[in-house]
TORKOL-4160 file (C-alpha; in steps of 0.2 Angstrom, whole numbers, padded with zeros to 4 digits, m for minus):
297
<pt num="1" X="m0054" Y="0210" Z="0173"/>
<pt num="2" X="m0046" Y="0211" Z="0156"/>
<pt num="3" X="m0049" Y="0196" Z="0144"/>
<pt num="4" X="m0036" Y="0190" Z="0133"/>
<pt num="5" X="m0038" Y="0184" Z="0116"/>
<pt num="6" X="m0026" Y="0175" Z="0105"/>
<pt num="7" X="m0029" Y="0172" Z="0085"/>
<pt num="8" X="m0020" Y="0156" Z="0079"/>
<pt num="9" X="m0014" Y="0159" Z="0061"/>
<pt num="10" X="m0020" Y="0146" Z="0050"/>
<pt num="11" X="m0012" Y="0141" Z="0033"/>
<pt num="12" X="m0025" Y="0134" Z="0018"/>
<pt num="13" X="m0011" Y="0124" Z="0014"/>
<pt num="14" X="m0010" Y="0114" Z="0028"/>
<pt num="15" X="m0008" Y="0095" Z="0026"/>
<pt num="16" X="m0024" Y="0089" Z="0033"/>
<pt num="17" X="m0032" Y="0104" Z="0025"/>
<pt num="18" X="m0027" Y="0095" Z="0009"/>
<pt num="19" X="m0032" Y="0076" Z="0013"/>
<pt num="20" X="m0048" Y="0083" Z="0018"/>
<pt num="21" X="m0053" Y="0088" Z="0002"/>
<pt num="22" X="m0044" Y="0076" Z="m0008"/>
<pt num="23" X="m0052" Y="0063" Z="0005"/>
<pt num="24" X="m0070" Y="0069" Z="0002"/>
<pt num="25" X="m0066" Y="0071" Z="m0018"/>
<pt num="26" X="m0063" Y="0052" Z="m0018"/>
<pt num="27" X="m0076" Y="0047" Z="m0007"/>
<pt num="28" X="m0088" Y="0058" Z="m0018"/>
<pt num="29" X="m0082" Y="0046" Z="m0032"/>
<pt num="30" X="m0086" Y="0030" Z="m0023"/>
<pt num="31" X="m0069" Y="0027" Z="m0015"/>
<pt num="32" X="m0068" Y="0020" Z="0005"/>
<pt num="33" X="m0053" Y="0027" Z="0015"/>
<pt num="34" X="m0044" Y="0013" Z="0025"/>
<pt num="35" X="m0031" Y="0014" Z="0039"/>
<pt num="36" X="m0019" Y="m0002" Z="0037"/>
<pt num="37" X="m0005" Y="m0005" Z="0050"/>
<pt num="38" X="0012" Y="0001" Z="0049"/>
<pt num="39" X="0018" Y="m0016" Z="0056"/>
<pt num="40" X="0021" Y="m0027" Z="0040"/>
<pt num="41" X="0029" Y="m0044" Z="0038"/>
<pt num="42" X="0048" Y="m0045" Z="0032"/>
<pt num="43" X="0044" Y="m0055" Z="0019"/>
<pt num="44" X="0036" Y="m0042" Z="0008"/>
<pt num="45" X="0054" Y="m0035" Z="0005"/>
<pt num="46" X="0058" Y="m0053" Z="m0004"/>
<pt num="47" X="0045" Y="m0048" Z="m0019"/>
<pt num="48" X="0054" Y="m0035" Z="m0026"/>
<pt num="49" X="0072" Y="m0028" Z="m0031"/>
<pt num="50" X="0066" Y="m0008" Z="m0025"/>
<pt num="51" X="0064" Y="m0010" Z="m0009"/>
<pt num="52" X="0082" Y="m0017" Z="0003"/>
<pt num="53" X="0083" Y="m0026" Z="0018"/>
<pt num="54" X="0094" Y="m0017" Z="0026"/>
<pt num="55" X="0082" Y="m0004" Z="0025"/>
<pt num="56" X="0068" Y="m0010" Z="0034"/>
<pt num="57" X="0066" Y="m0003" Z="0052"/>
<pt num="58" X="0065" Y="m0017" Z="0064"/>
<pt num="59" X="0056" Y="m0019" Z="0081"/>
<pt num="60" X="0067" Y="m0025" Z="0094"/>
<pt num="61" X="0054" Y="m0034" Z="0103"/>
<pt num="62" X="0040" Y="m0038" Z="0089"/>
<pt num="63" X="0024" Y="m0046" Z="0095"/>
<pt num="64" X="0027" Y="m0058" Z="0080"/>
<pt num="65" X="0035" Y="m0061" Z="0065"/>
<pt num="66" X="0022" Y="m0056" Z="0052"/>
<pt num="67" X="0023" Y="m0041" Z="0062"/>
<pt num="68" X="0039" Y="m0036" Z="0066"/>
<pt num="69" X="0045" Y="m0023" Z="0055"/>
<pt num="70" X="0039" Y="m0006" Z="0049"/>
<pt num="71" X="0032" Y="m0005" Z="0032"/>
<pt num="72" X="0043" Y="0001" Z="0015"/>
<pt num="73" X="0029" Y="0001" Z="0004"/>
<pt num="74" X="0010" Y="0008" Z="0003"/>
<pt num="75" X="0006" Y="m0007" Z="m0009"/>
<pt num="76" X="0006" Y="m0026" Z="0002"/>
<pt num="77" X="m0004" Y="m0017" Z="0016"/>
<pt num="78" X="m0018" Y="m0011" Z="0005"/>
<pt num="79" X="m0018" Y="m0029" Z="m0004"/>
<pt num="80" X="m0019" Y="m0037" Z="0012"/>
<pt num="81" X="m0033" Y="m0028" Z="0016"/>
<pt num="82" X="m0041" Y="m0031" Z="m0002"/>
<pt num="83" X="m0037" Y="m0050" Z="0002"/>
<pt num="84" X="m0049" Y="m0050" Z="0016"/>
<pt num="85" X="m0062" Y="m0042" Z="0009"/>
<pt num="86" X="m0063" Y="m0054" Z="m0006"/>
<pt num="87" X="m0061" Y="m0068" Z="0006"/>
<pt num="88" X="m0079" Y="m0062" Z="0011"/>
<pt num="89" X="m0087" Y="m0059" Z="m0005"/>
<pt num="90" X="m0083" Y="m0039" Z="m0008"/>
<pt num="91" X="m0076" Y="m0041" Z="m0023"/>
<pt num="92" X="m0080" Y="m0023" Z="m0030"/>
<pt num="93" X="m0068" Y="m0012" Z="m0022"/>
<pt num="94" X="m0062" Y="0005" Z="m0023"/>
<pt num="95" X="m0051" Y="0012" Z="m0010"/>
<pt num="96" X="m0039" Y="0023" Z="m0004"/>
<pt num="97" X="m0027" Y="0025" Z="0011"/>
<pt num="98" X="m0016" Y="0043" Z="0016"/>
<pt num="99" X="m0002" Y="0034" Z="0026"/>
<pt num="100" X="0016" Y="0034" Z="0029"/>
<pt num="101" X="0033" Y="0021" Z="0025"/>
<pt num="102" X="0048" Y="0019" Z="0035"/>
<pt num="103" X="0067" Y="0016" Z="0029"/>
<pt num="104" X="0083" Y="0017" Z="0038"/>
<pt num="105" X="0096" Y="0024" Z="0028"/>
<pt num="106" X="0112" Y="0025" Z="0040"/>
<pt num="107" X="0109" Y="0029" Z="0054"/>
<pt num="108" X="0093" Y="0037" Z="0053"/>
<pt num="109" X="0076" Y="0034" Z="0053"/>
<pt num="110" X="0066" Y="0042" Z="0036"/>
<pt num="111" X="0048" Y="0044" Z="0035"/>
<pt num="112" X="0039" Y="0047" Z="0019"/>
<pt num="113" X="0020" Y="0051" Z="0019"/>
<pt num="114" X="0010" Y="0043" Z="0003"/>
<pt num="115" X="m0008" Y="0045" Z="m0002"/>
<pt num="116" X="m0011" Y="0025" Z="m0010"/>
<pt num="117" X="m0028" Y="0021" Z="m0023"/>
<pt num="118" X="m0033" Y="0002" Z="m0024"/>
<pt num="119" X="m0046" Y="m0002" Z="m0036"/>
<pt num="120" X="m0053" Y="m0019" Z="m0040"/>
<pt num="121" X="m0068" Y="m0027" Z="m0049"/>
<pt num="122" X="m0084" Y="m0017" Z="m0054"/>
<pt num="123" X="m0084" Y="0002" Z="m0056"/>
<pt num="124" X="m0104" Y="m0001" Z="m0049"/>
<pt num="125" X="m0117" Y="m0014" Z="m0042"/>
<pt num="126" X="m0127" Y="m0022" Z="m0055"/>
<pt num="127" X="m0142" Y="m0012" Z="m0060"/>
<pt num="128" X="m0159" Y="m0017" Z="m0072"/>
<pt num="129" X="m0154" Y="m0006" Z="m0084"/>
<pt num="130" X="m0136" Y="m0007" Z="m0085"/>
<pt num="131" X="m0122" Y="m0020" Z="m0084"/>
<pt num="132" X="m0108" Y="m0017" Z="m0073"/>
<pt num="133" X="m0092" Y="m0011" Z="m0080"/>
<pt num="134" X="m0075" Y="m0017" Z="m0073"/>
<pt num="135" X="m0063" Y="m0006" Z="m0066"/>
<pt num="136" X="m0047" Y="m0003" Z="m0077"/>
<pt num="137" X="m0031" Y="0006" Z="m0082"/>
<pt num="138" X="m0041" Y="0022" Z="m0088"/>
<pt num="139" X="m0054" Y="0021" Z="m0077"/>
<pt num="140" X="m0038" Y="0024" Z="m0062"/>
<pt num="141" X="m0029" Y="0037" Z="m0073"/>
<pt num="142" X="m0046" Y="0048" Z="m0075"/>
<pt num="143" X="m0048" Y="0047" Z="m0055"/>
<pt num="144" X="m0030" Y="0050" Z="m0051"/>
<pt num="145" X="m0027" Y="0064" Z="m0065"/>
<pt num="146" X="m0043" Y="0072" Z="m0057"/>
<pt num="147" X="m0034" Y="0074" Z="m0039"/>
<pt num="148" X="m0022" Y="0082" Z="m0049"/>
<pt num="149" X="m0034" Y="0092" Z="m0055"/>
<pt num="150" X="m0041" Y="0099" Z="m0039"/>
<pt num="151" X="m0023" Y="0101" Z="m0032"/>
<pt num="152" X="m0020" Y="0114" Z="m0047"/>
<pt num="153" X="m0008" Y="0103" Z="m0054"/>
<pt num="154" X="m0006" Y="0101" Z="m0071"/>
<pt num="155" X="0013" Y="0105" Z="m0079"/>
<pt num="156" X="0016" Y="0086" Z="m0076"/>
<pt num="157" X="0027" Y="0074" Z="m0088"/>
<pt num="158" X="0020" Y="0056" Z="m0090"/>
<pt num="159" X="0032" Y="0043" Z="m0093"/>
<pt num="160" X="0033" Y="0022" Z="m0093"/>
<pt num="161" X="0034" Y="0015" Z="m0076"/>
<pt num="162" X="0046" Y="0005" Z="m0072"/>
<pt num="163" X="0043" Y="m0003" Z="m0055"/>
<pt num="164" X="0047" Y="m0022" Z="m0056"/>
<pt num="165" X="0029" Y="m0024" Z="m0044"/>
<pt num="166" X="0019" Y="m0015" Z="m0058"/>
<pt num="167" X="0015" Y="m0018" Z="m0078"/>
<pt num="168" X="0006" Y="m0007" Z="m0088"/>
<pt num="169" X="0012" Y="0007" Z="m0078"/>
<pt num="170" X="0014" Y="0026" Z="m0079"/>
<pt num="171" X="0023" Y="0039" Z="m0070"/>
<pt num="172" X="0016" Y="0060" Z="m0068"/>
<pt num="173" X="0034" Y="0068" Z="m0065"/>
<pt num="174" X="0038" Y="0088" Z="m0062"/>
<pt num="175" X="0053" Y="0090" Z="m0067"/>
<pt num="176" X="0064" Y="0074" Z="m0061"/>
<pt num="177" X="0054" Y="0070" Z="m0045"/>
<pt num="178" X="0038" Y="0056" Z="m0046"/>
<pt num="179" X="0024" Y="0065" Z="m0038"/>
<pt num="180" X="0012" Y="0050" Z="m0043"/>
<pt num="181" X="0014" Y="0032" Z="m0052"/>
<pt num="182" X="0000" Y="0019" Z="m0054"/>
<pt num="183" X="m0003" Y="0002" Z="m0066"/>
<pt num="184" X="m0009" Y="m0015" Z="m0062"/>
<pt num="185" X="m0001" Y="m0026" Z="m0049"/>
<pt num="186" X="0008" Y="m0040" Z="m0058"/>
<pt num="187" X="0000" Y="m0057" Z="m0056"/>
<pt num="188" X="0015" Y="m0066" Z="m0047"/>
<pt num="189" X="0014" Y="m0053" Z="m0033"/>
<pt num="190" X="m0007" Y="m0055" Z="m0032"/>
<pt num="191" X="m0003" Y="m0073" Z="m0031"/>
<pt num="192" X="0006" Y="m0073" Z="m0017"/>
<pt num="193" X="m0010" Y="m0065" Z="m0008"/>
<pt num="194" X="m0022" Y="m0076" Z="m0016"/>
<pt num="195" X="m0029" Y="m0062" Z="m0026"/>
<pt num="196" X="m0036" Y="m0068" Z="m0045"/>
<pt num="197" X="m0044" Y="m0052" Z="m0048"/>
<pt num="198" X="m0036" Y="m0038" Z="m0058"/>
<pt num="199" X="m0029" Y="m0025" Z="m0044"/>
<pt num="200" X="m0024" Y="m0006" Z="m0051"/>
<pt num="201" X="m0013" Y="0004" Z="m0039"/>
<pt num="202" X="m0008" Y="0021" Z="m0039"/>
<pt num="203" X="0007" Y="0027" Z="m0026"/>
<pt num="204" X="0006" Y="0048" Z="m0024"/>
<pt num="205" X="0022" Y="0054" Z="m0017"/>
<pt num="206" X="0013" Y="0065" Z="m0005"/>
<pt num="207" X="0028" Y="0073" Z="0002"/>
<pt num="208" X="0031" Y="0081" Z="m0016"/>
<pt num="209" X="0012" Y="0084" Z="m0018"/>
<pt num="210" X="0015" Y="0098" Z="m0002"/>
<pt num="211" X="0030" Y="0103" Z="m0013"/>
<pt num="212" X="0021" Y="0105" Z="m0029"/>
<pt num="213" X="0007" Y="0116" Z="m0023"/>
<pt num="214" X="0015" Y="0129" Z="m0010"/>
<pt num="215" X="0026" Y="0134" Z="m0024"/>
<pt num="216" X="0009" Y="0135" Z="m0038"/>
<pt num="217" X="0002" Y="0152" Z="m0042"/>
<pt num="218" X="m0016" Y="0152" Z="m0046"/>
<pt num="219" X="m0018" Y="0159" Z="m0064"/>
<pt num="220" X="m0034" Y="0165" Z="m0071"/>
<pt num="221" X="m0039" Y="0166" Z="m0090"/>
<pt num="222" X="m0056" Y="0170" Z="m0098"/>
<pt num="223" X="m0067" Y="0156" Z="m0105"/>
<pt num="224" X="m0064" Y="0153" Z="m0125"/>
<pt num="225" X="m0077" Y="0160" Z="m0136"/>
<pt num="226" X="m0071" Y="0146" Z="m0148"/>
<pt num="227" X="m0077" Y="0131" Z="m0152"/>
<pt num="228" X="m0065" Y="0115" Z="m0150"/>
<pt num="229" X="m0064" Y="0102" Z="m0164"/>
<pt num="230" X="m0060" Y="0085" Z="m0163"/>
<pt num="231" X="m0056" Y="0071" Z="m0175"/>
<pt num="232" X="m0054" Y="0055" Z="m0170"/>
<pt num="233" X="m0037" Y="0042" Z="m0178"/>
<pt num="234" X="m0038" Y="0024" Z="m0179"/>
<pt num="235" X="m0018" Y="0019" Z="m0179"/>
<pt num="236" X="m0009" Y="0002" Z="m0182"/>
<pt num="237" X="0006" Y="0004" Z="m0173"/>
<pt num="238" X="0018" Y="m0009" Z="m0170"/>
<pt num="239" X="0015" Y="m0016" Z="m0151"/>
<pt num="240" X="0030" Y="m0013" Z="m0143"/>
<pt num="241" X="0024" Y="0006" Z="m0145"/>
<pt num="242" X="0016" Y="0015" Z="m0130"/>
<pt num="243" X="0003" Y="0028" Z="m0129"/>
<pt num="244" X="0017" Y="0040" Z="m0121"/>
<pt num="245" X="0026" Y="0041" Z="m0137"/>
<pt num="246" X="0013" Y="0045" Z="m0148"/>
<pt num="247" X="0008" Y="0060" Z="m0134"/>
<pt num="248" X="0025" Y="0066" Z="m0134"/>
<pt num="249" X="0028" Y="0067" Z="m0152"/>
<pt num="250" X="0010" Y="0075" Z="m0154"/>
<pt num="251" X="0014" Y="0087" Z="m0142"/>
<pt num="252" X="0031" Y="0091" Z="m0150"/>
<pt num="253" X="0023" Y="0094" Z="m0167"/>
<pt num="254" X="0008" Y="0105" Z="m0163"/>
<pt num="255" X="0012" Y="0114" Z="m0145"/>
<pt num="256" X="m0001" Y="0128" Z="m0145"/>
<pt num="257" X="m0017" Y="0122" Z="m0156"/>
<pt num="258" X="m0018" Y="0105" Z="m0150"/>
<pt num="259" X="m0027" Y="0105" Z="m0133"/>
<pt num="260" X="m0030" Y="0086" Z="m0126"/>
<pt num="261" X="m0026" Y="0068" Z="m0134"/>
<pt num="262" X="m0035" Y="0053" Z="m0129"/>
<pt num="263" X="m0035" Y="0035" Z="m0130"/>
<pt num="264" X="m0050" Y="0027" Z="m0131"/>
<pt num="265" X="m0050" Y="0010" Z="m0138"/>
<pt num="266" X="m0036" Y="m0002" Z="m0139"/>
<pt num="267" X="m0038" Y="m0019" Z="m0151"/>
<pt num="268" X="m0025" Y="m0033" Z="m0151"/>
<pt num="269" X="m0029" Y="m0052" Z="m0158"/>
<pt num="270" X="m0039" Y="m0059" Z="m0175"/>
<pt num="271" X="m0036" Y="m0050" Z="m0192"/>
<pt num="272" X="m0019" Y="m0038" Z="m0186"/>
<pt num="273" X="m0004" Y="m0042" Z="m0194"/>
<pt num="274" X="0008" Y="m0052" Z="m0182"/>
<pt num="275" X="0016" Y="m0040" Z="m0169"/>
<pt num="276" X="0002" Y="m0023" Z="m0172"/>
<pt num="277" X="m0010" Y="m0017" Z="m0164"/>
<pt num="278" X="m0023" Y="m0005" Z="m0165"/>
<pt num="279" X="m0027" Y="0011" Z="m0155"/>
<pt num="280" X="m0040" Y="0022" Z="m0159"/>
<pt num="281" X="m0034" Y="0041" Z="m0152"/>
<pt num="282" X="m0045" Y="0057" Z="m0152"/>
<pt num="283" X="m0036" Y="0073" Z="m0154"/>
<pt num="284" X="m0044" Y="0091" Z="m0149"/>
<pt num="285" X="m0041" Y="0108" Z="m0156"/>
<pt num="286" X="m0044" Y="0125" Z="m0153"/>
<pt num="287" X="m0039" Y="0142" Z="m0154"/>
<pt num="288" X="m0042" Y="0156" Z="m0143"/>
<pt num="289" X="m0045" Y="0171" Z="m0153"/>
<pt num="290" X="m0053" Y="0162" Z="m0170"/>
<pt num="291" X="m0063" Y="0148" Z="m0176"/>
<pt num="292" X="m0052" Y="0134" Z="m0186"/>
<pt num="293" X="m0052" Y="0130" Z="m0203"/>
<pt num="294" X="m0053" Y="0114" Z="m0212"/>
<pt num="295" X="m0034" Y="0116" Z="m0217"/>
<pt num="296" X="m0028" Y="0120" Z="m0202"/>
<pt num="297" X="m0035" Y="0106" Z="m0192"/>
């Protein structure tokens, strides 16, 4: 008897290849992954002018009426679940969800996977040695720009976010699709989930993600022999001016020298002039092929 043998081709760029290692990557970072439930109350859609009624898939026979349509957003699941973890004294959370949301546009039914971060509280427990830092803004952009990373993504535009659920926000764009936006959820929608913690979120278009990374090509370039040089700016700027503009125009006047900027303290209140604020940004340098000089830098 002859025995046959089949092979089934297997792509590295297979979605739940992908969640895999993002999923681990998170976890490794302290993240839980959580499965919420697509059923979600109507109400939700009430709290905010992106997302329409007439959109919202219904159930023709719903067990209930907090649980009677199919969920438009990633956002009121996960702070449902946040709400009853704090309700039981987990106040230090840091989590993460690969799901989908539901819309009906004419007469279809559209499906749109997401990959969704929550953080909340203290980045750790309380040790002897250290106090506990709580989680904020920059603590979600350095783990979100890190998936990023590990996807091989990095030709991204970051610009303001202007979801009406989110302040302090920022959106990573390629070319004029959203691939990721994140902020802090604004207090009147934590209120209506009797949150009164800070909550960060971050919403990955995971559909776009795919898109992003079949079409990359894996470059390789050696390691600089260089030294990078950094100096450091402390900036009064008026407050209506956001990070993102002092990038950009960084960016625009020095393209192939200046390697990374980075905010790392932000002061507003006693002894600034009315309306300032202060930011103190560190830019590096570095050449491939020579060290810099004083004059150049």
């Amino acid at each position: 008897n002859k025995l046959n043998a089949s092979i089934t081709y297997s792509n590295d760029l297979e979605d739940y290849k992908i969640q895999n290692i993002i999923g681990n990557q998170l976890v490794a970072q302290g993240f839980f992954e959580i499965l919420s439930n697509s059923l979600t109350s109507p109400e939700y859609t009430a709290l905010t002018q992106s997302l329409a009624k007439e959109h919202q898939v219904e159930l023709l026979n719903p067990l209930s009426g907090d649980l009677s349509v199919l969920k438009q957003s990633m956002l009121f699941s996960g702070l449902e679940t946040l709400r009853y973890n704090i309700n039981r004294k987990q106040e230090d959370l840091k989590l993460f969800e690969f799901g989908k949301t539901y819309k009906y546009i004419g007469s279809n039914t559209e499906e749109y996977k997401h990959l969704s971060m929550f953080v909340t509280g203290k980045k750790s427990r309380p040790q002897w040695n250290k106090m506990p830092e709580q989680s904020d803004f920059f603590f979600l952009k350095g783990t979100l720009e890190a998936v990023l990373s590990r996807l091989g993504i990095h030709n991204f535009k970051i610009e303001p976010n202007q979801n009406d659920l989110i302040s302090e926000g920022l959106c990573y764009k390629i070319g004029k699709f959203n691939i990721v936006s994140f902020g802090l959820v604004k207090n009147n929608v934590l209120k209506k989930f009797s949150i009164n913690q800070q909550v960060l979120y971050a919403d990955f278009d995971w559909d776009q993600i795919l898109k992003v990374i079949k079409k990359k090509s894996i470059k390789f370039k050696s390691i600089p022999k260089f030294p990078t040089i950094r100096r450091d700016f402390a900036l009064l700027i008026d407050q209506k001016i956001s990070f993102n503009e002092i990038y950009n125009l960084s960016y625009k006047a020095e393209r192939k020298l200046l390697k990374s900027i980075n905010l790392f303290d932000v002061y507003e209140g006693k002894n600034l002039p009315n309306g300032k604020k202060s930011y103190a940004v560190s830019f590096t340098f570095q050449d491939q092929h020579k060290t810099l000089n004083d004059k150049q830098i």
